[in-house]
C-alpha positions as CSV (number, residue, x, y, z in Angstrom):
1,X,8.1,-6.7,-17.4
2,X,10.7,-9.0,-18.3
3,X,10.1,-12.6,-18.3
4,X,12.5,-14.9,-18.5
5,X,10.4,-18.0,-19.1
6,X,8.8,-19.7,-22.4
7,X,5.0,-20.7,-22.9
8,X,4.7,-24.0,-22.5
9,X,1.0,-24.4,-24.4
10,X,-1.7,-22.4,-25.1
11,X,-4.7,-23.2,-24.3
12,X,-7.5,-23.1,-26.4
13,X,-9.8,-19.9,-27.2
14,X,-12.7,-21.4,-25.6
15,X,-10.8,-21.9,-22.7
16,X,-9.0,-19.0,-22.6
17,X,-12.5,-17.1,-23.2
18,X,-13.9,-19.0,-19.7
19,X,-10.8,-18.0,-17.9
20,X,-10.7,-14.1,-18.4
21,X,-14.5,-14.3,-17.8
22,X,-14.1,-15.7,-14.6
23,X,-11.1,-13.7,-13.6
24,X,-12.7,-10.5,-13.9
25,X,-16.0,-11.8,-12.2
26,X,-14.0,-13.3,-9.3
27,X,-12.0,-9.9,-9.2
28,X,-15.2,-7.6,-9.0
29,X,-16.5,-10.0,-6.6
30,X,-13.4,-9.8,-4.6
31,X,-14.0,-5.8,-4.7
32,X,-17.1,-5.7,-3.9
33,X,-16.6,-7.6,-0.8
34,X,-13.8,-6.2,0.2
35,X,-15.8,-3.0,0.0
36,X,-18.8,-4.2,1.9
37,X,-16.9,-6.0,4.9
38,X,-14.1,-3.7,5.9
39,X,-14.8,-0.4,3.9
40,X,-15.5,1.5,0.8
41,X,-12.1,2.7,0.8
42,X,-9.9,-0.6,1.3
43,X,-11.9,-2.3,-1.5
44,X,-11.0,1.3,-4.1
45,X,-6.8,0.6,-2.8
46,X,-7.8,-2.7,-3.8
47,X,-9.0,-2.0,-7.2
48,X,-6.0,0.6,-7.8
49,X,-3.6,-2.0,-7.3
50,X,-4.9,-4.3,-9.7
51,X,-4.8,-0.9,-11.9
52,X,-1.3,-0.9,-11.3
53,X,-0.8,-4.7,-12.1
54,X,-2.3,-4.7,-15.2
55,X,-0.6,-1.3,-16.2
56,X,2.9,-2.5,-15.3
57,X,2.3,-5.8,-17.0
58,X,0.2,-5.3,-19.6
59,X,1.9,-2.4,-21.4
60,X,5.4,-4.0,-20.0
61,X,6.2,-0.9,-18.0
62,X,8.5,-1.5,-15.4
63,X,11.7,-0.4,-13.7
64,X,14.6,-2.4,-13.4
65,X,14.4,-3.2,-17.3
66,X,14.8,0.4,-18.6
67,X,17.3,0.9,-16.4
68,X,19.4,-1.9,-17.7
69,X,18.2,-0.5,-21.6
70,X,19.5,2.6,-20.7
71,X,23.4,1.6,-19.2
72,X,24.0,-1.5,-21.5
73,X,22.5,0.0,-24.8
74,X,21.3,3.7,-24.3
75,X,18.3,3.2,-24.6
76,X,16.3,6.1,-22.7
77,X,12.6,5.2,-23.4
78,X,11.3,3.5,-20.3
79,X,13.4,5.7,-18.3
80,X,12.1,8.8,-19.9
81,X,8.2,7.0,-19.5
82,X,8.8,7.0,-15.5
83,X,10.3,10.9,-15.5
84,X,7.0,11.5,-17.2
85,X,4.7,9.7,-14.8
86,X,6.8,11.4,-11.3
87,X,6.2,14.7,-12.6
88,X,2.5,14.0,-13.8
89,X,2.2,12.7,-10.3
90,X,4.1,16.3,-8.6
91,X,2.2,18.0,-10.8
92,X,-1.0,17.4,-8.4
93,X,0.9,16.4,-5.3
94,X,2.8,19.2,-4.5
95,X,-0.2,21.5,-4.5
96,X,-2.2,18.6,-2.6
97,X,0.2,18.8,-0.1
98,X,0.7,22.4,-0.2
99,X,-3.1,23.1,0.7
100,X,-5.2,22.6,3.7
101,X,-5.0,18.4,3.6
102,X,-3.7,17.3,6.8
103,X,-4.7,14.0,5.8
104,X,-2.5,13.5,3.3
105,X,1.6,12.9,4.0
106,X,3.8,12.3,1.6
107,X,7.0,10.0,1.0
108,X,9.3,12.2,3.0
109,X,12.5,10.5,4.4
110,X,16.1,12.2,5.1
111,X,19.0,11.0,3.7
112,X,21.8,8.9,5.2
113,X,24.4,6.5,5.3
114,X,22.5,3.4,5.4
115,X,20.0,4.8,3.2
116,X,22.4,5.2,0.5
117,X,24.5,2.3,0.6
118,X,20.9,0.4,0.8
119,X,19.4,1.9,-2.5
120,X,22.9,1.2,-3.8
121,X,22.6,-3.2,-2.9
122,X,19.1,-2.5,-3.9
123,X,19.8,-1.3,-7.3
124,X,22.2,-4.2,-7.9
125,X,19.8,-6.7,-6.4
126,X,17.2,-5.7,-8.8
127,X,19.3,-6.1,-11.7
128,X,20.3,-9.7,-10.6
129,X,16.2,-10.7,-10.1
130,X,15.6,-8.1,-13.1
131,X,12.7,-6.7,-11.0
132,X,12.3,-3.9,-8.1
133,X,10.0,-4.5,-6.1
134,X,6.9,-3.5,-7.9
135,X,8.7,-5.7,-10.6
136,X,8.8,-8.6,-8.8
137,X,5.1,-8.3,-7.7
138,X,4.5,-8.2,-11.2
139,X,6.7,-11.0,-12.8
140,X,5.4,-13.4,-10.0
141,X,2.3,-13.2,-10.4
142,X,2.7,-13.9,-14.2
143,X,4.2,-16.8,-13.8
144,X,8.1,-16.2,-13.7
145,X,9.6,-18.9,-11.7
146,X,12.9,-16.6,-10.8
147,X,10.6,-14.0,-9.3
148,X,8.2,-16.7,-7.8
149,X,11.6,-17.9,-5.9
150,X,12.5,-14.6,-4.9
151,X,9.4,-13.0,-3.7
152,X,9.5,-15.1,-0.1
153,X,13.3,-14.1,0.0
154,X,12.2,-10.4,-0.7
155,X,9.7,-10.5,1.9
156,X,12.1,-12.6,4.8
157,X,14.3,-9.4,3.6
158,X,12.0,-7.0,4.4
159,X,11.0,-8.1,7.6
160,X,14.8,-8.3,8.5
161,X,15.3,-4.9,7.1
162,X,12.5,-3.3,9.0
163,X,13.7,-4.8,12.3
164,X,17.2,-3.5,12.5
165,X,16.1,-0.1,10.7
166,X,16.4,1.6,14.0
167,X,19.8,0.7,14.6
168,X,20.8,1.2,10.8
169,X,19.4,4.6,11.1
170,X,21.4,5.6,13.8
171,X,24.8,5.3,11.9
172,X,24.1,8.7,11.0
173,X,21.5,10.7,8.4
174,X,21.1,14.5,7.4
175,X,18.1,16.7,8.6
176,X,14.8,16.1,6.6
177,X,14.9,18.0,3.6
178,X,11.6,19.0,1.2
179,X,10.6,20.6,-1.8
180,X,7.2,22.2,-1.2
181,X,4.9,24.9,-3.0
182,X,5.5,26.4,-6.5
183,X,9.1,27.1,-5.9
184,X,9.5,23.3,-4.9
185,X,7.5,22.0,-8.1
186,X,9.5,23.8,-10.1
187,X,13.1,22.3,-9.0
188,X,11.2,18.7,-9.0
189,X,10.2,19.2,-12.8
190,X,13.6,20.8,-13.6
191,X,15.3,18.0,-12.4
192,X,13.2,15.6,-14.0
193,X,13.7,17.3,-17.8
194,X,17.4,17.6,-16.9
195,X,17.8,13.9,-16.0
196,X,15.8,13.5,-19.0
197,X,17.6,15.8,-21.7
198,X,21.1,13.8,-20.6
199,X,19.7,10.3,-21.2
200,X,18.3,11.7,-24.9
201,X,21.8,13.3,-25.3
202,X,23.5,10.5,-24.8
203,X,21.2,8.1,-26.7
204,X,21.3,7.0,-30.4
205,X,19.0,9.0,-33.0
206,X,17.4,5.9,-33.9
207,X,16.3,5.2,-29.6
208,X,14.9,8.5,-28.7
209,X,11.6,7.8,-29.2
210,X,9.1,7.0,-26.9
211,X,6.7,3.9,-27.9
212,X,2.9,4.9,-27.4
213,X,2.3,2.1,-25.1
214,X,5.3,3.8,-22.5
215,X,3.2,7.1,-22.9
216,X,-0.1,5.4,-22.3
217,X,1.4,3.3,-19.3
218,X,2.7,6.3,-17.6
219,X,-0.7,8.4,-18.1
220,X,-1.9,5.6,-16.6
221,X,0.5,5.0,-13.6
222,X,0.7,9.1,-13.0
223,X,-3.5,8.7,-12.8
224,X,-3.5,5.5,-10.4
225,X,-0.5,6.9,-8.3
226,X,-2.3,10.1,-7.7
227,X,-6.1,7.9,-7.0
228,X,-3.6,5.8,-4.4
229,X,-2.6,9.3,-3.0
230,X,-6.2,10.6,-2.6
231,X,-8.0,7.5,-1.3
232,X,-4.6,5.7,1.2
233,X,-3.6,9.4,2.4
234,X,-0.2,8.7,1.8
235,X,1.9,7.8,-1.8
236,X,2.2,4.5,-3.6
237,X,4.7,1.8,-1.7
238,X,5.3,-1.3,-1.9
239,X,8.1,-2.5,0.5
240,X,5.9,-1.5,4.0
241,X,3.6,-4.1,3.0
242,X,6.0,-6.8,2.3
243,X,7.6,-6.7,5.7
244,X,4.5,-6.4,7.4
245,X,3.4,-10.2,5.4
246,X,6.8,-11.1,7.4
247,X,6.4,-9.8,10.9
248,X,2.4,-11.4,11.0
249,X,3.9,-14.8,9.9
250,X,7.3,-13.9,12.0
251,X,4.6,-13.4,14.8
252,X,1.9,-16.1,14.6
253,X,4.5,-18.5,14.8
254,X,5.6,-17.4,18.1
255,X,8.4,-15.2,17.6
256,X,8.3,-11.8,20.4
257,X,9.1,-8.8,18.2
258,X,9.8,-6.8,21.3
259,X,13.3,-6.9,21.0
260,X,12.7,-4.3,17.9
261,X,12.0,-0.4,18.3
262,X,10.7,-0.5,14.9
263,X,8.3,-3.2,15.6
264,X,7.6,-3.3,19.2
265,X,6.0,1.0,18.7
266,X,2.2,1.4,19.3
267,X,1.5,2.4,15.5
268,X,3.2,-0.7,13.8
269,X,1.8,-2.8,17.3
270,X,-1.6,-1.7,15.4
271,X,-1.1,-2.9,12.3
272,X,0.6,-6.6,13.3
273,X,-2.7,-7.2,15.0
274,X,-5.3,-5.7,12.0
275,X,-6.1,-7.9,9.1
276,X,-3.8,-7.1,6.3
277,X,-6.9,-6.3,4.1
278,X,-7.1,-3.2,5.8
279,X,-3.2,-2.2,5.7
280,X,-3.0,0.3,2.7
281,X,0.2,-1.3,0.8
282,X,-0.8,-4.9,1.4
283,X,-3.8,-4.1,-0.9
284,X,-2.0,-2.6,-3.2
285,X,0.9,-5.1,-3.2
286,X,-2.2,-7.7,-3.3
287,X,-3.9,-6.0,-5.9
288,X,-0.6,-5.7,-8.2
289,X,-0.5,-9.4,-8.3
290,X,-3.7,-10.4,-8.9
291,X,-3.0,-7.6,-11.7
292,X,-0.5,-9.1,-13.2
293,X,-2.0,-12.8,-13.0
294,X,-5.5,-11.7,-14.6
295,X,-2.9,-10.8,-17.7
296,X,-1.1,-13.5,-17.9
297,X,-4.4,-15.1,-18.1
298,X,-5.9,-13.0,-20.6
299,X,-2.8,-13.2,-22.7
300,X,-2.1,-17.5,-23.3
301,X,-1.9,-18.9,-19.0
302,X,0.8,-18.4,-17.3
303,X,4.7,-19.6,-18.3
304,X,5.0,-23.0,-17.0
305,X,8.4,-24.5,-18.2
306,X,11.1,-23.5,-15.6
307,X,14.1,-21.5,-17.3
308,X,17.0,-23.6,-18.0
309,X,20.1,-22.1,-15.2
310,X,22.5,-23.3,-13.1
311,X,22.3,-23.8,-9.7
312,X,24.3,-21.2,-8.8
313,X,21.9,-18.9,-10.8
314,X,19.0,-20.2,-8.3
315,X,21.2,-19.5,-5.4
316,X,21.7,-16.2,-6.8
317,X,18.2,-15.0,-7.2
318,X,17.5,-16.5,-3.3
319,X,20.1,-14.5,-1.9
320,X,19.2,-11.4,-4.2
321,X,15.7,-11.6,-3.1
322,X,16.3,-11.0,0.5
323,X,18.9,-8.4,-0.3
324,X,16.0,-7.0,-2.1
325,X,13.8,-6.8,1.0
326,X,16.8,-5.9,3.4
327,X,18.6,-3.2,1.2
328,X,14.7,-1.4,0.2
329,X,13.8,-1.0,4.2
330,X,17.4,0.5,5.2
331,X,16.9,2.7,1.6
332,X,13.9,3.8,3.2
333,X,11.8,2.4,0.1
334,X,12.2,0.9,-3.3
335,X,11.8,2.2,-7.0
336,X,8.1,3.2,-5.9
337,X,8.3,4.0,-3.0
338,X,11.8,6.1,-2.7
339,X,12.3,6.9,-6.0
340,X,8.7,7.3,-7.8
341,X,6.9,8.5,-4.8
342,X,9.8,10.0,-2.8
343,X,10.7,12.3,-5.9
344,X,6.4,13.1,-6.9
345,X,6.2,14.4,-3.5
346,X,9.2,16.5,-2.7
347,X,11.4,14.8,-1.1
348,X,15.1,14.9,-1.6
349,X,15.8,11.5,0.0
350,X,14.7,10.2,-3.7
351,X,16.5,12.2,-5.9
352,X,20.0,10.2,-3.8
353,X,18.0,7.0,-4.1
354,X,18.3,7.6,-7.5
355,X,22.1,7.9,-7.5
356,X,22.8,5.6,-5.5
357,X,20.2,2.8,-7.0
358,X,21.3,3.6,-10.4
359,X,25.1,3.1,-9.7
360,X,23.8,-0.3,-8.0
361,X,22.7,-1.5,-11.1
362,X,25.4,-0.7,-12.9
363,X,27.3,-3.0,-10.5
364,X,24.3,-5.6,-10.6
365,X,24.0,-5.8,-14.7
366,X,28.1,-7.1,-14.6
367,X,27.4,-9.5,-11.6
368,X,24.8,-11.4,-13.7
369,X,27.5,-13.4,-15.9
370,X,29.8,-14.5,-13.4
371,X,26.4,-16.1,-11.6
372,X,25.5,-17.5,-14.6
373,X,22.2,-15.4,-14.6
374,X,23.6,-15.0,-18.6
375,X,25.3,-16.7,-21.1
């Protein structure tokens, strides 16, 4: 993950030493009685999503980076690392969901106008914070001030997002459309090599490699994604969880949420009254994190010396933090969510996320001078 920030100082070895030790104690602890007081299963999500934190920041896979690699310098390699992981992921998905598994549903969403234009602000969000939302998950929990700024905004977003989704919605969207069974894999891994052939086409010689550590990370992510899959029933997210975090706090200070379809239903009634340690994403989104933390720990302590930017930088990264949050509900769910998940599981909604997202960040990469986000 990109990290804007410098070390301040290292601590020393012996210290160091003392704090991974503890870390990883007061993390198995944490699992352990997770899994003792609300479930075998809640404390397993738990443990994935600290998978997924140290994955994504300890091998420095992420999304919104590669992205930005890839338009500015043609650089496919950490794109080409998360075609790999979606169709290691569809690879057991599609015949998961093909077989007799009622339990299991996966990131199916149809495609329309709001969800479009939001994966489009979303993509150009993300390339303003440079972090999705699993990306800024990551980079605040090891220590980047921008993303520690943002995060709030991104869940103040999300809550917003998620109460006018209904009405967004109804500006118009196609039927739900799938790719199931063989025939369905097939066009999913198709259209993953093709995406994949034109990014190495268009690439130098010299960039078409892909560094071990990408490989590894996306073995890694494709196995987690699928043990998120099997254990939560449904595909890995990330934006659900967020809003929720917005509509308890929204809610214990008073506020009615009746006044929102999306909110005031029986289901999402449920979950605003049950502890968020037993709410699938919020693990997860917990668990990425305390992931991310435990390796900035490991690593030298987190960055401490805040970035040298302009105010208007600051403002920047506020207001593209609850864009972030906002844009990722109406596009029906973020990098993860839409496009890892969306895609992995058949669903066509992602392949347009991906459009739409990637022309955002196109957009997004040439906003970042003018608010002084570069030099």
């Amino acid at each position: 993950m990109t990290d804007i920030t410098a070390p301040f100082e290292a601590p020393s070895k012996g210290s160091r030493l003392f704090a991974r030790a503890v870390l990883i104690g007061a993390t198995l602890a944490l699992i352990l009685a997770l899994m003792a007081s609300a479930g075998v299963r809640y404390g397993l999500l738990l443990a994935i999503g600290v998978g997924f934190g140290l994955t994504l920041e300890g091998l420095r896979f992420g999304f919104a980076g590669p992205w930005r690699a890839m338009i500015l310098r043609r650089e496919p390699a950490g794109l080409l690392a998360q075609l790999i992981a979606i169709a290691l992921v569809a690879l057991v998905a599609f015949p998961l969901l093909s077989g007799d598994h009622p339990e299991l549903i996966g990131a199916h969403a149809a495609i329309g106008w709001a969800m479009v234009g939001g994966a489009f602000v979303f993509g150009a969000a993300m390339q303003l914070v440079l972090g999705c939302g699993s990306g800024t998950l990551v980079n605040a929990g090891s220590g980047n001030r921008v993303s520690v700024l943002a995060l709030p905004f991104f869940i103040i977003g999300a809550f917003a997002g998620s109460y006018h989704l209904l009405w967004w919605t109804e500006l118009g969207h196609l039927p739900l459309i799938t790719l199931s069974g063989k025939a369905g894999l097939g066009i999913t891994l198709l259209g993953l090599l093709f995406i994949g052939l034109i990014a190495l086409a268009i690439a130098p010689k010299q960039a078409r490699k892909i560094p071990r550590r990408l490989l590894l990370a996306a073995l890694l992510l494709a196995g987690l994604a699928v043990a998120n899959f099997v254990v939560a029933g449904q595909p890995w997210g990330v934006v659900y969880g967020l809003g929720l975090w917005g509509a308890k706090v929204t809610s214990a200070l008073g506020a009615d949420l009746s006044a929102s379809a999306y909110w005031a239903s029986e289901a999402h009634q449920e979950r605003l009254g049950a502890s968020l340690l037993t709410d699938t994403t919020s693990l997860t989104d917990i668990g990425i994190i305390l992931g991310a933390f435990i390796v900035a720990i490991w690593r030298s302590g987190l960055k401490t010396k805040l970035p040298s930017l302009p105010a208007r930088a600051w403002i920047a990264a506020i207001i593209a933090g609850f864009l972030l949050g906002y844009s990722s509900r109406l596009a029906l769910g973020c990098n993860v969510g839409a496009f890892f998940s969306g895609i992995s599981t058949g669903s066509l909604h992602g392949w347009a996320w991906f459009i739409a997202a990637f022309a955002g960040s196109w957009v997004g990469i040439r906003l970042r001078k003018p608010f002084g986000l570069e030099g």
